[in-house]
C-alpha positions in Angstrom: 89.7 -38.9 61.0 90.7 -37.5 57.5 87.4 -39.3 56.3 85.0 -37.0 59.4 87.1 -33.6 58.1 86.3 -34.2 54.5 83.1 -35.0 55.1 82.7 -31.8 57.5 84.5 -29.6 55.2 81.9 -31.0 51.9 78.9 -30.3 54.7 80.1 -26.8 55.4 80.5 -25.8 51.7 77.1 -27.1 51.2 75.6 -25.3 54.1 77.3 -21.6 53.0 75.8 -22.6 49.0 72.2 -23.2 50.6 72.6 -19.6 52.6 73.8 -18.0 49.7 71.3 -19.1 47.6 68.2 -18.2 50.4 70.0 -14.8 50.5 70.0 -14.2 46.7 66.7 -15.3 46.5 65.5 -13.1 49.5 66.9 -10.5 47.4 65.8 -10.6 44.4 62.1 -11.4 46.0 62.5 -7.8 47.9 64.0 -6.3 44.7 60.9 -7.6 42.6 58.6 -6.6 45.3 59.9 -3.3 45.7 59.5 -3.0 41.6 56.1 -4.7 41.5 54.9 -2.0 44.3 56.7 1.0 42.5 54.5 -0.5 39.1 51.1 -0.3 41.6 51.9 2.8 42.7 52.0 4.1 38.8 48.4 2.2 37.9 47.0 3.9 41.0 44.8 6.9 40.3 46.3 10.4 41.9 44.9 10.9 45.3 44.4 14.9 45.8 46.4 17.2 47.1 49.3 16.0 45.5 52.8 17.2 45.6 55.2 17.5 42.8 58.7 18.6 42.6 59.2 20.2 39.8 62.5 21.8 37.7 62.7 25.0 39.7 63.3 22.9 42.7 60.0 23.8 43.8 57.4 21.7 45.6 54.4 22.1 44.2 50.5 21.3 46.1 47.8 20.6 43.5 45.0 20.3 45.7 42.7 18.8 43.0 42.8 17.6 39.5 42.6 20.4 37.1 40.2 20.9 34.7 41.3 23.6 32.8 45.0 23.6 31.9 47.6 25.7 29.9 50.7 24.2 28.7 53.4 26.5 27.4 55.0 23.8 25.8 54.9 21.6 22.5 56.2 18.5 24.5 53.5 19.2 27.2 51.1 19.5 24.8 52.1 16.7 23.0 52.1 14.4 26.5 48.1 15.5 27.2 47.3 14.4 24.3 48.8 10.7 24.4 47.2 10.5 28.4 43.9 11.6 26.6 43.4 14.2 28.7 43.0 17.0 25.9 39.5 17.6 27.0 41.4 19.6 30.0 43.3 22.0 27.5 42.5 25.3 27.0 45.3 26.9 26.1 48.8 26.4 24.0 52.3 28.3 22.3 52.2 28.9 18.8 55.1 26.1 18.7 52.3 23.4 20.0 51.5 22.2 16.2 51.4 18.2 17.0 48.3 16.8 17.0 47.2 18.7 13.9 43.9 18.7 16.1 45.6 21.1 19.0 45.2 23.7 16.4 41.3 24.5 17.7 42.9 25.5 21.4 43.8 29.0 21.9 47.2 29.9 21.8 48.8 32.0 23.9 51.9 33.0 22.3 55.5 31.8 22.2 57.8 29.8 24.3 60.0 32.3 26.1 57.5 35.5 25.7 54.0 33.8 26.5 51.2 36.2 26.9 50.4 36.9 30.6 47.6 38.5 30.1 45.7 36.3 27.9 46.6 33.2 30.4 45.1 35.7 32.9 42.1 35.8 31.0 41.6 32.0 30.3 41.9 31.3 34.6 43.0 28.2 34.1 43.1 25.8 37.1 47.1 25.0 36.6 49.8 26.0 33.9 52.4 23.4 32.7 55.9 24.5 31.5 59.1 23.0 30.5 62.1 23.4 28.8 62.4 27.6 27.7 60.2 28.7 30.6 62.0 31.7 32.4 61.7 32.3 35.7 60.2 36.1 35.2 57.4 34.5 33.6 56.4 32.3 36.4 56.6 34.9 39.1 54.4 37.3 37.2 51.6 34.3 37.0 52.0 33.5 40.8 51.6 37.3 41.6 48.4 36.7 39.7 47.5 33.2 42.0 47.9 31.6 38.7 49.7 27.9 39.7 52.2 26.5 37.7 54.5 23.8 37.5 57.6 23.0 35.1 58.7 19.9 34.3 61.8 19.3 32.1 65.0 18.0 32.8 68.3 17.0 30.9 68.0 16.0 27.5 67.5 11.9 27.8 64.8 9.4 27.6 64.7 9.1 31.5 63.8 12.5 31.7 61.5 12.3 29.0 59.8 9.4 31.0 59.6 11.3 34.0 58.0 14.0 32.5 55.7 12.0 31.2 54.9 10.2 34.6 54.8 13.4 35.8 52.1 15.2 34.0 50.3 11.6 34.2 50.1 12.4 37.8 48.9 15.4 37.7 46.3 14.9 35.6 45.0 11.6 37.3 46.3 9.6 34.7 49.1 7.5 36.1 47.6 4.8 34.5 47.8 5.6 30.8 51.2 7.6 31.6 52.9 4.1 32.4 51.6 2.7 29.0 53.3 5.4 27.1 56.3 5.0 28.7 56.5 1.6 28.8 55.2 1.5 25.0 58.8 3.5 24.3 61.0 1.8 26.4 59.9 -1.8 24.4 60.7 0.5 21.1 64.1 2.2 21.8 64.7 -1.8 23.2 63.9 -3.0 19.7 66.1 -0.5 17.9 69.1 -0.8 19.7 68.4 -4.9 19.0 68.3 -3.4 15.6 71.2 -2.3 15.0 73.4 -4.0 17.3 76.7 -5.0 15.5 76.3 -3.4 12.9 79.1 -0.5 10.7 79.2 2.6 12.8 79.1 4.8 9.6 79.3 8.6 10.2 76.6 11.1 10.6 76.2 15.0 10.7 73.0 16.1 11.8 72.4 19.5 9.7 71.2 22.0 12.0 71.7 25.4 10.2 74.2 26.3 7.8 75.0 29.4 5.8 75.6 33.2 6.5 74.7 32.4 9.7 77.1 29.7 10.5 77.4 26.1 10.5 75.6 24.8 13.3 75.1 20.7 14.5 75.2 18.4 17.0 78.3 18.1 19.2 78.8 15.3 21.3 77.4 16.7 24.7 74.0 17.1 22.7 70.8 14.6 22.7 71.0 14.6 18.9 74.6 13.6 19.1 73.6 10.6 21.8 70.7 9.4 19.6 72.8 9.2 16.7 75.2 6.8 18.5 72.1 5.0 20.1 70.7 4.7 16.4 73.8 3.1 15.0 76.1 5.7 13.8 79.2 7.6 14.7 78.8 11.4 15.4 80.9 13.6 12.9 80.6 16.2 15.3 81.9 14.3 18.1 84.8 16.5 18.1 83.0 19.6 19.7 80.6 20.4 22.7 77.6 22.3 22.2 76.4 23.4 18.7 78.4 25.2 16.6 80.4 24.0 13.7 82.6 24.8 10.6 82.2 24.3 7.0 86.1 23.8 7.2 85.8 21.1 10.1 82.7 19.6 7.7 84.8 19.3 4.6 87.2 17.3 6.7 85.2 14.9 8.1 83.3 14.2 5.0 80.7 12.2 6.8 79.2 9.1 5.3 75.2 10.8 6.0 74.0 13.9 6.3 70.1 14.3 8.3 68.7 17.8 8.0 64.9 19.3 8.8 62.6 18.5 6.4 61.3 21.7 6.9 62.3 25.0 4.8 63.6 23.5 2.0 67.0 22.6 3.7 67.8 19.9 1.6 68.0 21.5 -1.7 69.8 24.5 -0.2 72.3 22.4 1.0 72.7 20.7 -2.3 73.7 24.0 -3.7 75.3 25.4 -0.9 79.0 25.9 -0.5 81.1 23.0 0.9 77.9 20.8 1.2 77.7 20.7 -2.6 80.9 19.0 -2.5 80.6 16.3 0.2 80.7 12.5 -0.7 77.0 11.9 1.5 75.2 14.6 -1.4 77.1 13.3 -4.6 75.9 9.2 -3.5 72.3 10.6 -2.1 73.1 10.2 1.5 71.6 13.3 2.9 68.4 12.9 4.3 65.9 14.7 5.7 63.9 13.9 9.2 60.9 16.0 11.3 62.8 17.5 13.8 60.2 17.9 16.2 60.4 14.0 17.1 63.6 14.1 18.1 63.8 17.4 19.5 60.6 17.2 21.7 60.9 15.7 25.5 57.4 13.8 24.4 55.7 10.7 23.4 57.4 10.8 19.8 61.0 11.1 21.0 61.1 7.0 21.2 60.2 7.2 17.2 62.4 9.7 16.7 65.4 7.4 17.3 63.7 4.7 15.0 63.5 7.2 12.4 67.4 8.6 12.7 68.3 4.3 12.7 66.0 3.9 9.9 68.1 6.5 7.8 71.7 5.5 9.0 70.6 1.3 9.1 67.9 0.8 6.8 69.1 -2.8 5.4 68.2 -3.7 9.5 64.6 -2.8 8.9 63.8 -4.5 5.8 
């Protein structure tokens, strides 16, 4: 009798593994087949009309793929380029400097006071926006029929990718949009690989200092996030938002300092007060980096962290 039980019970056990194991596998067979049909959907081209939602919570119909298109926005710009699509681009902002080659399109002012008028003039088929974009802006283009869609979206990469998707589909290249993407995932992957394990050694990230004020990364910011996905410890992790103090600096007295490599900020901060005195200048730890790769929602933001690791970790990428 004992000998029937055990050999029930050991049956029983064996039966429940065998379910188990056809319902994990029935699982993860749905789970890669819902992925694999998500990844067809991406390679598909754009079937017109199409809807997209965009930042303003609007729903947006494109009934067919434009031609002619306006971006009011240096990540934008930056994105129609990488899809190969800037043979639809007639118009940019005065910010839109990346490709050097952009500089042939028209521009059509700034960021937050674009020129109406002279996107009036250019009728382009659809206007793309992001981050900056006010809302009186876009209500004096749809009084004019003009359509427009912005896409941006908190400051991370899975925004940045869904921007990118985003104007991929819209411009009926889903396709190449997924190759960027992916292409960026693979190389924030490799970085973090990078620098895995390593010293956390601490970085302030020099936005503006002077008369003006300190001003940096705090720990809510991007910048402050990339810094930690790049291997380093924010100095500014103390404080949300942006501003700073030379006081608050000289107490820290980070191991690295990044700045713009624009406008000569380096060798004004060598001079300047408190920074003159910081341990990062006296051992020639202050760097500088183009701020437009890691400020940008774009295609570059993914090198933009492999530059900032490459200045705090260099030894890892030897």
């Amino acid at each position: 009798m004992y000998n029937k039980l055990k050999k029930f019970s050991f049956l029983s056990i064996v039966l429940i593994l065998v379910f188990s194991l056809i319902g994990c596998t029935q699982s993860s067979i749905s789970q890669t087949s819902k992925e694999n049909n998500k990844q067809v959907e991406t390679l598909k081209n754009t079937t017109y009309p199409v809807k997209i939602k965009d930042s303003f919570n609007r729903e947006v119909t494109i009934q067919k793929e434009p031609k002619k298109v306006i971006s009011v926005a240096p990540n934008i710009t930056e994105t129609i380029y990488a899809l190969n699509k800037q043979n639809t681009l007639i118009g940019r902002t005065d910010f839109c400097t990346y490709p050097k080659e952009v500089s042939s399109i028209p521009s059509i002012g700034g960021l937050t006071d674009p020129n109406i008028e002279k996107i009036a003039q250019l009728k382009p088929d659809l206007v793309i926006a992001s981050n900056h974009f006010r809302m009186e802006d876009l209500k004096k283009l749809e009084e004019l029929n003009i359509k427009v869609v912005v896409l941006s979206g908190p400051d991370s990469f899975e925004s940045t990718y869904d921007v990118i998707n985003n104007v991929g589909k819209i411009l009926n290249a889903n396709s190449k949009a997924a190759s960027v993407v992916s292409a960026m995932k693979k190389k924030v992957a490799y970085v973090e690989e990078k620098v895995k394990g390593k010293s956390t050694p601490s970085v302030y990230y020099v936005v503006a200092f002077g008369k003006g004020g300190d001003f940096t990364a705090g720990k809510d910011t991007f910048i402050g996030k990339m810094i930690t996905m790049a291997g380093g410890k924010n100095a500014a992790d103390d404080t949300i938002g942006w501003k700073y103090s030379t006081e608050k600096l000289i107490e820290k007295d980070p191991d690295i300092l990044i700045c713009s490599n624009k406008l000569n900020s380096k060798n004004e901060i060598k001079t300047s007060n408190g920074y003159k005195d910081l341990d990062a200048v006296k051992k020639n730890k202050l760097f500088e980096i183009d701020e437009d790769i890691i400020n940008r929602q774009g295609p570059r933001l993914a090198d933009g962290l492999e530059a900032l690791a490459k200045l705090i970790h260099p030894e890892a990428f030897k």
